[in-house]
C-alpha positions as CSV (number, residue, x, y, z in Angstrom):
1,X,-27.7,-1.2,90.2
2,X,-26.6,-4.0,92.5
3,X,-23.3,-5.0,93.3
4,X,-21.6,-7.1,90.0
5,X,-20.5,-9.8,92.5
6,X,-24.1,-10.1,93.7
7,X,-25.7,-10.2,90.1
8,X,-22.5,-12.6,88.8
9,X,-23.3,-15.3,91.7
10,X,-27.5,-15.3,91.3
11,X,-27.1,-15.7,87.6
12,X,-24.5,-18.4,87.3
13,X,-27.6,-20.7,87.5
14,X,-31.4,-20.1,88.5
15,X,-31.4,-22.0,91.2
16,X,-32.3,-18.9,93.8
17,X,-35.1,-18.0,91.3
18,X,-36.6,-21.9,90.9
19,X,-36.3,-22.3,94.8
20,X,-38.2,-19.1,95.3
21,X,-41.0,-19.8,92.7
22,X,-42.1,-22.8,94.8
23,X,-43.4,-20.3,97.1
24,X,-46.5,-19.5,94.6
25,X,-48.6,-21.2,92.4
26,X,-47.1,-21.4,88.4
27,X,-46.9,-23.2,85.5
28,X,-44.1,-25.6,85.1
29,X,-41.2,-24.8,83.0
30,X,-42.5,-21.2,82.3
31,X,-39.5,-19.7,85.0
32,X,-37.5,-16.9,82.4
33,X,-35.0,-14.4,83.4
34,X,-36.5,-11.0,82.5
35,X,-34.0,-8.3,84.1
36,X,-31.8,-7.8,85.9
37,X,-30.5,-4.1,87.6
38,X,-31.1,-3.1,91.1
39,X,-33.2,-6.5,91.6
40,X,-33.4,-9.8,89.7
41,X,-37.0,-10.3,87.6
42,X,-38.4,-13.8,86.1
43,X,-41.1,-14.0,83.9
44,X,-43.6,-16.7,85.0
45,X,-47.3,-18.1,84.2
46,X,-49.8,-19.1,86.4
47,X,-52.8,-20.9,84.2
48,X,-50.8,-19.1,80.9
49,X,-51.1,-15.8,82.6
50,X,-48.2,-13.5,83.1
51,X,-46.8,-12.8,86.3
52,X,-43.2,-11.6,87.5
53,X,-41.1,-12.6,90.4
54,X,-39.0,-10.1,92.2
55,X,-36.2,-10.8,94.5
56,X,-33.2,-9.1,95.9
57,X,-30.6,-10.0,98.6
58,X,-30.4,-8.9,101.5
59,X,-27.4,-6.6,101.6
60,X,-29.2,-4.6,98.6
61,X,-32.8,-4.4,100.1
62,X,-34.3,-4.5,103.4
63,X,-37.3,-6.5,104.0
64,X,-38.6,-2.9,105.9
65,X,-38.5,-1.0,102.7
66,X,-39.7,-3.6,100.8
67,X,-43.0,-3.6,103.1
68,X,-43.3,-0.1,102.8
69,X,-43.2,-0.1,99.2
70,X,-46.0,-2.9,99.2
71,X,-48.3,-0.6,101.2
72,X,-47.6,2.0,99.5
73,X,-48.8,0.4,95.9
74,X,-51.9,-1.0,97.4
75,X,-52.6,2.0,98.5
76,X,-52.5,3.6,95.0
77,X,-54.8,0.5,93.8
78,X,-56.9,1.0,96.4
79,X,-57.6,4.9,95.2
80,X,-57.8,3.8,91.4
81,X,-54.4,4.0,90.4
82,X,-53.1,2.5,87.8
83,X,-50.3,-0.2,88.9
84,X,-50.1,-3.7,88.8
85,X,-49.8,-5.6,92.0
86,X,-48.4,-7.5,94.5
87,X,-49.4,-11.7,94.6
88,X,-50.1,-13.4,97.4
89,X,-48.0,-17.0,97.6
90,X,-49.5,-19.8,98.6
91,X,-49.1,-19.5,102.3
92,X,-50.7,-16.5,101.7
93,X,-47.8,-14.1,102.0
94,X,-46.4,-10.9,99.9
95,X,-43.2,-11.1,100.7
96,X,-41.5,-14.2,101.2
97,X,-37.4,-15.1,102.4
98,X,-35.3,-17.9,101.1
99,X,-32.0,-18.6,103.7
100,X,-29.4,-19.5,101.4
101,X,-25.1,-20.0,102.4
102,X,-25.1,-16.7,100.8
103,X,-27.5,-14.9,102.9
104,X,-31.0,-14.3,102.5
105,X,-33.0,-13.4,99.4
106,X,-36.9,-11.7,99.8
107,X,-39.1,-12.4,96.8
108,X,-42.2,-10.9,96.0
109,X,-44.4,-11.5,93.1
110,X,-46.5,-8.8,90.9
111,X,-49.3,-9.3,88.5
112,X,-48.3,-8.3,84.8
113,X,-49.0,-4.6,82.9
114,X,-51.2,-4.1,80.8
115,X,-50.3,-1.9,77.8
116,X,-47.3,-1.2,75.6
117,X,-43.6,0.2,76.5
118,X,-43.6,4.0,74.1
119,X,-40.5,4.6,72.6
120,X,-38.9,8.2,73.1
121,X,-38.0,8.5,69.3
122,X,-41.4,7.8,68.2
123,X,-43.8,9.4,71.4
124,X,-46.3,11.6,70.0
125,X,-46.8,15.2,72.0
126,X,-50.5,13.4,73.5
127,X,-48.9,10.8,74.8
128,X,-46.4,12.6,76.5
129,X,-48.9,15.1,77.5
130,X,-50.7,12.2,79.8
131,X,-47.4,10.7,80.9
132,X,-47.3,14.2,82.7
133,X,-51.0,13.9,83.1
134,X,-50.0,10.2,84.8
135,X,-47.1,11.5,86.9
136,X,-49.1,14.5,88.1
137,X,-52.0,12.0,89.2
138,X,-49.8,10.0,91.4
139,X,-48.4,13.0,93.0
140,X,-51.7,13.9,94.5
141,X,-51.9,10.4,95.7
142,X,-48.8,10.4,97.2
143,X,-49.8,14.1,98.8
144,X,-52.5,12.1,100.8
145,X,-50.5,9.1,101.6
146,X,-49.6,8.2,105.8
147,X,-47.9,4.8,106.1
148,X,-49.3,2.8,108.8
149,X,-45.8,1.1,109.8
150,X,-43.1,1.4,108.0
151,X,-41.8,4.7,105.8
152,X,-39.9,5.1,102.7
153,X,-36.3,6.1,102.7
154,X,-36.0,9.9,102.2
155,X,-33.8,11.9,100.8
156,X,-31.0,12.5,103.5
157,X,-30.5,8.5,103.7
158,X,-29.5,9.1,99.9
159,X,-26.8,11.5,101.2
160,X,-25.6,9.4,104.0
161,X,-25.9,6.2,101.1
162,X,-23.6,8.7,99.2
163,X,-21.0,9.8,101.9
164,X,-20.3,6.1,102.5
165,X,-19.6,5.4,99.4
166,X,-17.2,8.5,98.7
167,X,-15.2,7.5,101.6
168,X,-14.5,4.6,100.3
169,X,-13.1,5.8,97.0
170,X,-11.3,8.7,98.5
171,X,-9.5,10.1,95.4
172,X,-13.3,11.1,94.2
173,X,-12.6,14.7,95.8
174,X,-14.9,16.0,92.7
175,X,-17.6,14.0,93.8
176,X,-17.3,14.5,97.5
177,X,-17.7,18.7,96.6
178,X,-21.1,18.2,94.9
179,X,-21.9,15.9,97.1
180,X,-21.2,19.2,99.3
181,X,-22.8,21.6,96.7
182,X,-26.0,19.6,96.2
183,X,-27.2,19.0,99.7
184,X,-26.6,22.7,100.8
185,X,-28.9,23.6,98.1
186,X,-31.9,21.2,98.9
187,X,-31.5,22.1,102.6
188,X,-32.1,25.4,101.8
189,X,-35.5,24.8,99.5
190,X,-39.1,24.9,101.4
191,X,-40.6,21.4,102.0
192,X,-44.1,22.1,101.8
193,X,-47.0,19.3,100.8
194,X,-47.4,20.8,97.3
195,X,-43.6,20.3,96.7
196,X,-42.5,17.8,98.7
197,X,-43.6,14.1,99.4
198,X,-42.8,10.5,97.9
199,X,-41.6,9.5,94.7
200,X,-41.3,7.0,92.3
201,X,-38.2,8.4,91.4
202,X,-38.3,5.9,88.1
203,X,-40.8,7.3,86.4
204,X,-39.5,6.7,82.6
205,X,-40.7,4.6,80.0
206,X,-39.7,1.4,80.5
207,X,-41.5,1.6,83.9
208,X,-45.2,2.6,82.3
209,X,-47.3,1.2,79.7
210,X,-49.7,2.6,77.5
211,X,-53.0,1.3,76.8
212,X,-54.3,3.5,74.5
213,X,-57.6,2.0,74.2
214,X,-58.6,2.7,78.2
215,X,-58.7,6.6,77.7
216,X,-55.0,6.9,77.0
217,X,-53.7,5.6,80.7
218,X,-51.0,4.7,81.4
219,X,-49.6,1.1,83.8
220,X,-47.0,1.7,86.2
221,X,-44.6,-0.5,87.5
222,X,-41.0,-1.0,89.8
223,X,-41.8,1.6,93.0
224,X,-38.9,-0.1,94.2
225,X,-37.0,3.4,94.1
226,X,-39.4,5.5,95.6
227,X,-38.4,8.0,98.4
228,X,-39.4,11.2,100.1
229,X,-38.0,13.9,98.0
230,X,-39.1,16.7,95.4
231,X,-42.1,16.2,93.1
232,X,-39.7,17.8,91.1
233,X,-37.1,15.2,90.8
234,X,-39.4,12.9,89.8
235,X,-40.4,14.8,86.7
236,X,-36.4,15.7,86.2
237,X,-35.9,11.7,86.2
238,X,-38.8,10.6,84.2
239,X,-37.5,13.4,81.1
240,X,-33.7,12.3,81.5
241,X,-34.2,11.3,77.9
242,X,-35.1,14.7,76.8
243,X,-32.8,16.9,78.7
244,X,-29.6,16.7,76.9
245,X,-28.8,19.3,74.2
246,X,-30.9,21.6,72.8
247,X,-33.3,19.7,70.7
248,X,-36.2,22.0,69.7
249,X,-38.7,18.7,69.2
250,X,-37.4,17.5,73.2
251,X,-38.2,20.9,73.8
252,X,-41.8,20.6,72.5
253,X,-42.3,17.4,74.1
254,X,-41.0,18.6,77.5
255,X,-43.9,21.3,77.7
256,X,-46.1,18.7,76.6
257,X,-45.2,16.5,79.6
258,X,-45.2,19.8,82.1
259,X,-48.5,20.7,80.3
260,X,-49.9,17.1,80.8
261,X,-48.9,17.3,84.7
262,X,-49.9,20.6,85.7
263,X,-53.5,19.7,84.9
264,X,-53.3,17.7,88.1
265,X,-50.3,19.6,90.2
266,X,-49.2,23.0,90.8
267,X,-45.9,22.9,89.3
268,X,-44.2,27.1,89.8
269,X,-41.9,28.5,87.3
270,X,-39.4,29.0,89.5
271,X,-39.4,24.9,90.4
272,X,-39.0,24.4,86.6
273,X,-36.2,26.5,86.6
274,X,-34.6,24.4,89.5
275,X,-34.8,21.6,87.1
276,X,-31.2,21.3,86.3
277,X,-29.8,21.2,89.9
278,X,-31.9,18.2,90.5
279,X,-30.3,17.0,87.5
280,X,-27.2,17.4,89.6
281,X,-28.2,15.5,92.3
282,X,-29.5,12.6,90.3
283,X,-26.8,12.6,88.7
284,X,-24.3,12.3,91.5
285,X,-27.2,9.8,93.0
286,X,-26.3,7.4,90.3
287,X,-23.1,7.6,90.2
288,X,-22.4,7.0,93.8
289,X,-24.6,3.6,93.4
290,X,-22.4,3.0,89.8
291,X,-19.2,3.2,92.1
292,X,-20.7,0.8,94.8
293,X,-21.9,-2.0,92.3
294,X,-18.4,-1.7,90.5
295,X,-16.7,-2.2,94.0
296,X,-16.4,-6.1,94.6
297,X,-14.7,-8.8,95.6
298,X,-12.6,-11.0,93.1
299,X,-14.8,-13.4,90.6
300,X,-13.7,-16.1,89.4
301,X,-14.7,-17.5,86.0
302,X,-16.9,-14.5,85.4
303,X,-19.8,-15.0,82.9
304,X,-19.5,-13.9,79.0
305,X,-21.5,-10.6,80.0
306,X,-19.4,-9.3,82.6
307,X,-16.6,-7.6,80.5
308,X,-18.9,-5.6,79.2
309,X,-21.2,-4.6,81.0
310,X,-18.5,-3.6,83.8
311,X,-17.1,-1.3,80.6
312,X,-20.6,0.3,80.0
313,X,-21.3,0.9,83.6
314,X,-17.3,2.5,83.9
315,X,-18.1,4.6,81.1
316,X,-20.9,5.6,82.1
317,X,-19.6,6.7,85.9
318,X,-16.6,8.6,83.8
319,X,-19.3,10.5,81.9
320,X,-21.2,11.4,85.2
321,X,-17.6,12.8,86.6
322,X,-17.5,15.1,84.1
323,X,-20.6,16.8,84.9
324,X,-19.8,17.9,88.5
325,X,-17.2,20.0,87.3
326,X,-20.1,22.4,85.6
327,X,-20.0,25.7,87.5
328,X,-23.3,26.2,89.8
């Protein structure tokens, strides 16, 4: 989640997004907001095709994990991996940078999925099955992986992201303590290639889509998260849905996913049984980047969807303090 202020500023108009489309080749008056979270996304056509335009500013991304990230999913394409892909603009760059009063923005634009978003109230055990299958299949790519240039955050940048935040909310003592809890635990877990390497680290279902007709494969999309951590994180993130509660049917459908992604991975019982300390730390992950995007500068005349979302995203960081109060 970016910073409100950022997200308030960019979508007062679309002028950022209508100067940066002029950097590729697309059909006039076809420019649409899609989303927008941790980076902004328009919907455009080039000759009635579907493409997307990404950008960010600069104090969110850096152009040096952004070019990792690019070499990283051409890799993947280049080994037969399902993802869609960056576009070249018409000067024949992937990444271009727009200098604005504000500061700079770097756009990139990707070719559309293919497939359909699967709901997690109506998923079928199969499908989740090769989800797992998917997940488990870009784990072995990832195994393989060496960047030429640039590399991926990993996961100590996410504690040192964390510890700057925290210090500047200093009455979130709780938070500080996991903080404290969480990283003596993964310095103390073995790093080996089976277990360790880079992750998507987004790996749910608005991020993949199915195209049942093509055996059952699944798209993916938004690496814009991914990091050197724990395979098993990944699989902890992409199930959030089904974790909560004791459901016996999200039960069912989480042994279809581990099922699904042990037919590519070794994946030990005792890892699965780790599964809710990584909880912990995604947790505390997101809430540390709730409390950054909810710390801003004064707005004037803020848009009709600020109010609220700034209440959904408070909740939501109130419901994520509770949980690091759970005894280890």
């Amino acid at each position: 989640m970016m910073k409100l202020e950022n997200m308030a500023r960019v979508l007062a108009s679309d002028t950022v997004a209508q100067r940066l489309i002029q950097f590729w080749e697309y059909d006039e008056g076809t420019l649409k907001l899609y989303r927008a979270s941790s980076n902004f996304v328009y919907a455009f056509e080039r000759n009635q095709v579907p493409y997307f335009l990404r950008f960010s500013f600069e104090q969110e991304k850096t152009i040096e994990q952004l070019k990792a990230e690019l070499e990283y999913m051409q890799y993947l394409h280049l080994n037969g991996y399902p993802t869609v892909t960056p576009i070249q603009s018409i000067s024949g760059e992937l990444i271009e940078t727009l200098m604005t009063p504000d500061g700079k923005y770097f756009a990139v634009a990707f070719s559309a999925a293919k497939g359909i978003n699967l709901n997690s109230d109506t998923i079928t055990e199969k499908q989740v099955e090769e989800w797992g299958k998917s997940l488990g299949s870009l784990h072995c790519l990832a195994k393989k992986f060496e960047p030429e240039s640039e590399r991926r955050k990993n996961w100590l940048d996410t504690v040192q992201f964390m510890e700057s935040v925290f210090q500047k909310h200093p009455t979130e003592l709780v938070a500080l303590e996991e903080l404290n809890r969480v990283t003596t635990w993964l310095q103390s877990i073995p790093t080996g290639n089976d277990v360790y390497g880079l992750i998507h680290y987004d790996f749910q279902l608005d991020n993949i889509f199915f195209e049942e007709n093509r055996d059952h494969s699944f798209n993916v999309i938004d690496f814009d998260d991914a990091m050197y951590h724990w395979y098993a994180l990944d699989i902890v993130t992409a199930l959030d849905d089904f974790m909560e509660g004791d459901n016996p049917h999200s039960k069912l459908l989480i042994q279809s996913f581990l099922n699904g992604y042990r037919s590519k991975m070794i994946l030990e019982n005792d890892v699965v049984a780790q599964f809710a300390y990584y909880q912990r730390y995604a947790n505390l992950f997101k809430f540390a980047k709730l409390l950054r995007s909810l710390n801003y500068q004064e707005i004037n005349d803020t848009p009709p969807w600020f109010d609220s979302l700034k209440e959904k995203l408070v909740r939501v960081a109130d419901e994520l303090r509770k949980t690091f109060q759970k005894s280890w």
